[in-house]
Legacy VTK file of the C-alpha trace (Angstrom):
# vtk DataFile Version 3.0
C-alpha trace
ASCII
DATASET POLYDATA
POINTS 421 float
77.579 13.257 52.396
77.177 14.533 56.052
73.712 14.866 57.252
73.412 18.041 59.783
70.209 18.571 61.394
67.667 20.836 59.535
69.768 21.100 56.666
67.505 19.943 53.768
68.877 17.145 51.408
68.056 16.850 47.744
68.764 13.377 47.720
66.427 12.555 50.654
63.788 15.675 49.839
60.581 15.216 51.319
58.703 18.628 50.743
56.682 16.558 48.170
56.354 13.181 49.300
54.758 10.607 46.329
51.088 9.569 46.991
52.301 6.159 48.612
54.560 7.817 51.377
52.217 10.342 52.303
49.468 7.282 52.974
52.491 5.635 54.596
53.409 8.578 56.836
49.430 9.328 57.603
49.617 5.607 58.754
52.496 6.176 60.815
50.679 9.416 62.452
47.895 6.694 63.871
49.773 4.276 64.784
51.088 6.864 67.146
47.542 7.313 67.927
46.415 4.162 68.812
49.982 3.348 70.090
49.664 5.645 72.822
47.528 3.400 74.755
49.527 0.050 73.507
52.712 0.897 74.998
52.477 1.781 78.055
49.803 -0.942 78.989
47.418 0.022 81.163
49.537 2.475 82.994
47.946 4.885 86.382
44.581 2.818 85.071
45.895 -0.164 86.493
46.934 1.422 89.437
43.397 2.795 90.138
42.028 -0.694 89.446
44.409 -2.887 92.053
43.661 -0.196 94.698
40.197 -0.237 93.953
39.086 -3.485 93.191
41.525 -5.808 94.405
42.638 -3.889 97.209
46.325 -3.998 96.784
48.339 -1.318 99.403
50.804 0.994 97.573
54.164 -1.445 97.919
51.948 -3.684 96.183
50.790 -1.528 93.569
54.355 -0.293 93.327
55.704 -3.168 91.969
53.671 -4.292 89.769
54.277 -0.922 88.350
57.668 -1.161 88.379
57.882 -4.675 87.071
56.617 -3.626 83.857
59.424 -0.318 84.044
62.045 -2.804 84.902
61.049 -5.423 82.236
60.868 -2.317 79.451
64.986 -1.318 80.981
66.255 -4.753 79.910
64.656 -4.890 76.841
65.107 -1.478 75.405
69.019 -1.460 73.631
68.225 -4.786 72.396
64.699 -3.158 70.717
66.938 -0.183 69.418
69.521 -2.769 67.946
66.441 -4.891 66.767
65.801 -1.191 64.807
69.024 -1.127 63.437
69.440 -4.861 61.672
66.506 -5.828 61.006
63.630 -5.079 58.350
61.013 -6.598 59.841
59.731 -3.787 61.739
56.230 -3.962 60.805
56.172 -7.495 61.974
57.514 -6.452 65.125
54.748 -4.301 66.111
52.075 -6.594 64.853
53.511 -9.165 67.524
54.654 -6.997 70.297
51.053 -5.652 70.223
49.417 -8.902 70.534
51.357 -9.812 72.861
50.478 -6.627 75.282
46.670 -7.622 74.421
46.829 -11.241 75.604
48.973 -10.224 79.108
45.618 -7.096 79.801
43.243 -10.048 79.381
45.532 -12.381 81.888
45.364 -9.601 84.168
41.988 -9.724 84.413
41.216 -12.905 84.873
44.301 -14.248 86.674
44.505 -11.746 88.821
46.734 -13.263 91.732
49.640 -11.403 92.426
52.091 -12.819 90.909
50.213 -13.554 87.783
49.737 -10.068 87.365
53.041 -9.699 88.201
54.187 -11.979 85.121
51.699 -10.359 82.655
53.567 -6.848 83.707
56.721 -8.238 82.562
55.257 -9.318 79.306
53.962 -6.232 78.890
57.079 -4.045 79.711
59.123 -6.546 77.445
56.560 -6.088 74.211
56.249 -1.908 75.105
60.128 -1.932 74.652
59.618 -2.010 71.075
57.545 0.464 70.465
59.165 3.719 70.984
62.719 2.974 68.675
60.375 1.253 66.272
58.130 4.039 65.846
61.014 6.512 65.304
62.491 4.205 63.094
59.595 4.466 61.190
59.491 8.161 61.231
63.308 8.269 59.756
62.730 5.597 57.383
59.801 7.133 56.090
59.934 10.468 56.198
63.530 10.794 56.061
66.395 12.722 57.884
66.009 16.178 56.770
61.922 16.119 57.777
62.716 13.942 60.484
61.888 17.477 63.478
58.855 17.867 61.473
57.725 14.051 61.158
58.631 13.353 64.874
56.379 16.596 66.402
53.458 15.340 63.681
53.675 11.734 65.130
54.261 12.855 68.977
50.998 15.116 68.434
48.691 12.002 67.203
50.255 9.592 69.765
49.662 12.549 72.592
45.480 12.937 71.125
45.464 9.150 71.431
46.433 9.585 75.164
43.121 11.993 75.093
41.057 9.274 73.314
41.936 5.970 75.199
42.070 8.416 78.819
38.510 9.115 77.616
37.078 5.701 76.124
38.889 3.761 79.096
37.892 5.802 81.663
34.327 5.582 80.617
34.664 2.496 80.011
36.045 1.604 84.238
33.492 3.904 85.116
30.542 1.815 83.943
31.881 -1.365 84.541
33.906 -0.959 88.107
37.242 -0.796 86.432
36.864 -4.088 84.687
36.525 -2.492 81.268
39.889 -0.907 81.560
41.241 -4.299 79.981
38.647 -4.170 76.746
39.652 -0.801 76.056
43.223 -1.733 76.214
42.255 -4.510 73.613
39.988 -1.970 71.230
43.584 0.100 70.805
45.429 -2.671 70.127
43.346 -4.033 67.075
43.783 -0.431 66.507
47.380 -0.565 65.940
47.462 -3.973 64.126
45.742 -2.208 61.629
47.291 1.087 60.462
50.919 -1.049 61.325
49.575 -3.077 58.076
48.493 0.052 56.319
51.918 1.327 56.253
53.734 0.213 52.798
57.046 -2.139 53.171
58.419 -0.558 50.334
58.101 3.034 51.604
60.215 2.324 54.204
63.936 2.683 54.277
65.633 0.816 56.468
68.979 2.350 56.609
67.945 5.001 59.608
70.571 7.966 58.354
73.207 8.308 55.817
77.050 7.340 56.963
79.549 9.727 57.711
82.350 10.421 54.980
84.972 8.437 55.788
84.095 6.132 58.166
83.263 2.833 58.224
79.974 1.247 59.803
81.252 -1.194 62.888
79.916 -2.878 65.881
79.102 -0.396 68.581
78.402 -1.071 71.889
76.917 0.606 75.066
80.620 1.873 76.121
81.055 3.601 72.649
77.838 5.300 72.842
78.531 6.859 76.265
81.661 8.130 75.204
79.716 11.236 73.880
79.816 13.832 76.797
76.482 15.399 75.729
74.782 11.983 75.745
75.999 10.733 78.665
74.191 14.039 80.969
71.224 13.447 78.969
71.233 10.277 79.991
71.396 11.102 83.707
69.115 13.956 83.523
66.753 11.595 81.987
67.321 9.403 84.958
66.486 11.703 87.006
63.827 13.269 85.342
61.448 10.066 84.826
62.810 8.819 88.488
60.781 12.150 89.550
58.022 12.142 87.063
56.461 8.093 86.456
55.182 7.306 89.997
53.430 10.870 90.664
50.320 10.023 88.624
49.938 6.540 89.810
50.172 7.971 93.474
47.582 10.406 92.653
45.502 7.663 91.251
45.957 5.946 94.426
44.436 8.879 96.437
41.665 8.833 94.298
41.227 4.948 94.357
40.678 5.740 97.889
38.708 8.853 97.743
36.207 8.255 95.347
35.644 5.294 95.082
33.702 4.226 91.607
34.428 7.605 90.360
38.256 7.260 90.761
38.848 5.941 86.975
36.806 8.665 85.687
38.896 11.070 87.750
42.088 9.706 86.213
40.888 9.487 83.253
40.110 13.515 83.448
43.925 13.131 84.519
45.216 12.351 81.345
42.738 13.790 79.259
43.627 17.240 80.817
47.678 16.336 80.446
47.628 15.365 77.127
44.963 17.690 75.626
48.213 20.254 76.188
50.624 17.916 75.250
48.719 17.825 71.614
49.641 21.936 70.692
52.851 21.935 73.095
54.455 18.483 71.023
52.873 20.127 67.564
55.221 23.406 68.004
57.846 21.595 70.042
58.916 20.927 66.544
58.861 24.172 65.106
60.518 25.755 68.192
63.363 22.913 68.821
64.828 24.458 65.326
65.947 27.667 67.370
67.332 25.225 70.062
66.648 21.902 71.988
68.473 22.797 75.178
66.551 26.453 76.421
63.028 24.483 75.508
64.057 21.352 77.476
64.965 23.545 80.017
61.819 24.233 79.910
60.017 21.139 80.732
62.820 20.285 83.764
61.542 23.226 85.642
57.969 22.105 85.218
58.622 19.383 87.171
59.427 19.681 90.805
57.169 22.491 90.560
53.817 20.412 89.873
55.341 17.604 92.920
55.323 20.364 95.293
51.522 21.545 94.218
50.329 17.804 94.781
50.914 18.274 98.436
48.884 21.830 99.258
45.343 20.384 98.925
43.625 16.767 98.111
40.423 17.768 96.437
40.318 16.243 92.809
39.316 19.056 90.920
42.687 20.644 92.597
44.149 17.305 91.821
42.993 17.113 88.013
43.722 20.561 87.143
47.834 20.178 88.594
48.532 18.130 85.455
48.478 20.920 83.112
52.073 21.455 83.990
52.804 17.884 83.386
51.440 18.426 79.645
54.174 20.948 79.216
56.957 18.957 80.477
55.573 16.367 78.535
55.043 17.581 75.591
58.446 19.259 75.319
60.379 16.246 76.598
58.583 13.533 73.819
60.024 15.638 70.901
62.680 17.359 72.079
64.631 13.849 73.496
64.306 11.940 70.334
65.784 15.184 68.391
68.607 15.853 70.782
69.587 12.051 70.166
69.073 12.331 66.497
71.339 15.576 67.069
74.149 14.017 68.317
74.106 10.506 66.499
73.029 11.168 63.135
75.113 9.775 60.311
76.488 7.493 62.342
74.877 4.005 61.636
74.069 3.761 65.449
70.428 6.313 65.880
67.984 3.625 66.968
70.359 1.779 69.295
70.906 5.488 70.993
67.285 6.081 70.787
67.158 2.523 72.504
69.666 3.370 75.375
67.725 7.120 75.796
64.356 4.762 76.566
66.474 2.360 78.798
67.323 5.044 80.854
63.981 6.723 81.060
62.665 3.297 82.078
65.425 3.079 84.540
64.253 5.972 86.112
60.481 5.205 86.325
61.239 1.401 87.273
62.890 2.534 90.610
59.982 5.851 90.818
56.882 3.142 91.456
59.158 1.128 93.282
60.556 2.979 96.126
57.789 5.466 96.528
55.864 3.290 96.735
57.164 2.086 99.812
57.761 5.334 100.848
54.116 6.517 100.144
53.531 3.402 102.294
55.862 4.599 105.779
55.551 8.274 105.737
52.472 9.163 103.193
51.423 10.781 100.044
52.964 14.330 100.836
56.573 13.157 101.873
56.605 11.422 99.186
55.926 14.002 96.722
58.364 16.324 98.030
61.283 13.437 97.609
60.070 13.308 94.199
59.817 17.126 93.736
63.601 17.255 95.092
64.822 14.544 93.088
62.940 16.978 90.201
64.583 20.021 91.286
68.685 18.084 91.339
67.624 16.806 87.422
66.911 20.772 86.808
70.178 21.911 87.778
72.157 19.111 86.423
70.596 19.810 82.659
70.946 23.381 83.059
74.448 23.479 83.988
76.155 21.257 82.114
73.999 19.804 79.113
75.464 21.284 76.218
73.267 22.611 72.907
73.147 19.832 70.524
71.675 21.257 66.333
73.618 21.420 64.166
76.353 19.117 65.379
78.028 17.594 62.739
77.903 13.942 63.090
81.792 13.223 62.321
81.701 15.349 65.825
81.038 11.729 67.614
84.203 9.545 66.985
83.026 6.195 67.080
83.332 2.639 65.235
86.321 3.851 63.693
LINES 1 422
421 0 1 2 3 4 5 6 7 8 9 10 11 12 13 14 15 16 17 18 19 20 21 22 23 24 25 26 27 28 29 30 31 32 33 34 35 36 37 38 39 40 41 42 43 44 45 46 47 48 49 50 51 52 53 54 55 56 57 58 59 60 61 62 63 64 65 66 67 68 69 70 71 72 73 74 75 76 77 78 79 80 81 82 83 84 85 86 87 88 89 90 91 92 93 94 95 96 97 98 99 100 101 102 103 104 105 106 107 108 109 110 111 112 113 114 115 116 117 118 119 120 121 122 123 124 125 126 127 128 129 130 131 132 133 134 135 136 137 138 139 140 141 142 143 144 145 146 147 148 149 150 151 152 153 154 155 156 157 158 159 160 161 162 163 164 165 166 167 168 169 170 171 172 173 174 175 176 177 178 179 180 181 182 183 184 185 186 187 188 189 190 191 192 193 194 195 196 197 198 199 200 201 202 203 204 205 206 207 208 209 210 211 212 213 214 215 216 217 218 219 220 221 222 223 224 225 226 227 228 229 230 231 232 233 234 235 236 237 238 239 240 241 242 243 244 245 246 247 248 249 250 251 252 253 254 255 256 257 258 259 260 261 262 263 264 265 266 267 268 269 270 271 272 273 274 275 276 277 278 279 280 281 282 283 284 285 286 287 288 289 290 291 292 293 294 295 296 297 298 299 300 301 302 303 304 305 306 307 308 309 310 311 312 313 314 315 316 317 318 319 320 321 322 323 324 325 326 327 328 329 330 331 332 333 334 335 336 337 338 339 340 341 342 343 344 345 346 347 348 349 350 351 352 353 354 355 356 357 358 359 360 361 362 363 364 365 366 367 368 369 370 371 372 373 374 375 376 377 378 379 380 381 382 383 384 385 386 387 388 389 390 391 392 393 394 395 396 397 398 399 400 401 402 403 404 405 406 407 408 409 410 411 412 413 414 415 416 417 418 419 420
């Protein structure tokens, strides 16, 4: 039997999940929540807290940024192929997550430059996990033909935990000149330990779709994966995309650093808060409105983009600042649901969905790895507003690339990718 995407199943039927999967599933929805801090460490925070406390310039900051990008690049296929053999998922977070917890707390007390350095790898290595495990989870548990409607649930938690920790973490720096940033980073991930035990074991399935008629499961490599056409540009787009998009809040949170001083973390915090408190409705219906098409509503979210660069660079108040990142909760939004389905799209059925999922977040982190990086640098020769406008036209070139030539992917049939045969 073929799976095709929003074509219910009676075998896998989910309308009425049993008493144990629904606890399972509302486990699943905070982990997201609590996850969204966890995996991606301590993110534009730590960027406000090396400018600010330890007085790091922006090459610095930069890469220890993009040491933790680059770290989560190599590690990501191997985390999707981790999804794919193994059932020990539930393990995997429990460690990943302690692992994160232990590198904050190095951080802060090592904090020499290349320690921090080191504790950014860690932290990109363990964060690597997180986003195929977590959809392997949804699959597994929810199952393929609720899979757009268990995805846009769990993207909607893990987007309100962005709200909560922005909140509870940028208190938390406020009050205690940054510093806190690294307890908050540790209240999430006890967070996470916890509702990762409170899913079941058994209500998880670990084969992540069903195969395709006729074919046989088989080793599968990078090469075979990017022989699909319509993977392949969303892998560049995605490139592109996160190459524009990861270092423009850390830059931001640089001018602040600089501008206000002890009231820069509660600035970004307002940052994220304001971001995500749109990603929350715009990931909610993201599901609903991906089942009339993924490709017009990602469309959607590229043109936010070099849009909200250019805006960074007409005025430097933070209220002006703040109030910018509404558009960046659209793209956001949009982009967390509608990725993961477009994948699911074009791979299901075919034994290989987390290791796809796993190449999709390689390439993302590919993208934001090289952002911090070299605009930092930039940022550092020629300022904050040439900067943003590289980044806005690097925005603009990811725009016209997925608009021309990335093709609509529901309802593909899965036999349509010809692979491990």
């Amino acid at each position: 039997m073929v799976l095709i995407p929003g074509r219910a199943t009676t075998a896998s039927n989910m309308e009425n999940p049993t008493p144990s999967k629904a606890r399972s599933l509302n486990c699943l929805n905070w982990l997201n929540f609590s996850a969204a801090d966890v995996a991606t460490g301590l993110g534009p925070f730590l960027a406000v807290y090396l400018a600010s406390n330890l007085k790091w310039d922006p090459s610095e900051i930069g890469i220890a940024i993009g040491a933790m990008s680059l770290a989560t690049v190599i590690a990501q296929s191997p985390a999707g192929w981790f999804c794919d053999v193994s059932d020990k998922k539930r393990l995997g977070i429990v460690i990943v997550t302690l692992t994160i917890c232990i590198a904050g707390f190095c951080m802060l007390f090592f904090p020499a430059f290349y320690a921090v350095i080191g504790c950014q790898i860690a932290i990109g290595v363990a964060a690597a996990f997180f986003g195929p495990v977590l959809i392997s989870l949804a699959m597994g548990i929810g199952g393929a033909d609720r899979f757009d409607h268990t995805i846009s649930r769990n993207q909607t938690f893990n987007h309100a935990g962005n709200v909560a920790s922005a909140v509870i973490i940028g208190l938390l720096g406020k009050f205690t000149h940054n510093e806190g940033i690294f307890y908050g980073l540790a209240i999430f991930c006890a967070m996470s330990i916890i509702f990762t035990l409170g899913i079941r074991e058994n209500d998880i399935s670990h084969q992540s779709s069903e195969p395709v008629a006729g074919k046989k499961s088989g080793k599968t490599g990078m090469l075979d994966m990017l022989k699909n056409k319509g993977y392949l540009i969303l892998l560049f787009s995605a490139i592109l995309f996160h190459f524009a998009n990861a270092a423009m809040l850390p830059l931001v949170g640089q001018e602040l650093g600089r501008d206000e001083g002890s009231n820069a973390s509660l600035y970004m915090s307002a940052c994220i808060v304001l971001a995500q408190a749109v990603m929350i409705p715009i990931a909610f219906m993201s599901g609903k409105w991906a089942k009339k098409g993924r490709r017009k509503l990602m469309i959607l979210a590229f043109v936010m983009l070099p849009i909200r660069g250019v805006l960074y660079t007409l005025y430097k108040g933070a209220p002006y600042l703040v109030s910018i990142q509404v558009l960046d909760g659209i793209a956001g939004g949009i982009f967390s649901v509608v990725s993961i389905l477009m994948v699911a799209d074009l791979f299901r059925g075919s034994g290989k969905d987390n290791f796809a999922q796993g190449i999709l977040a390689t390439s993302v982190g590919i993208g934001a790895s090289l952002s911090n990086v070299v605009s930092g640098y930039i940022v550092s020769h020629a300022g904050f507003n040439y900067g943003m406008f590289i980044l806005s036209a690097i925005a603009f070139a990811a725009f016209i690339i997925f608009y021309f030539m990335m093709p609509e992917t529901i309802n593909v049939p899965a036999r349509r990718l010809d692979i491990a045969e």
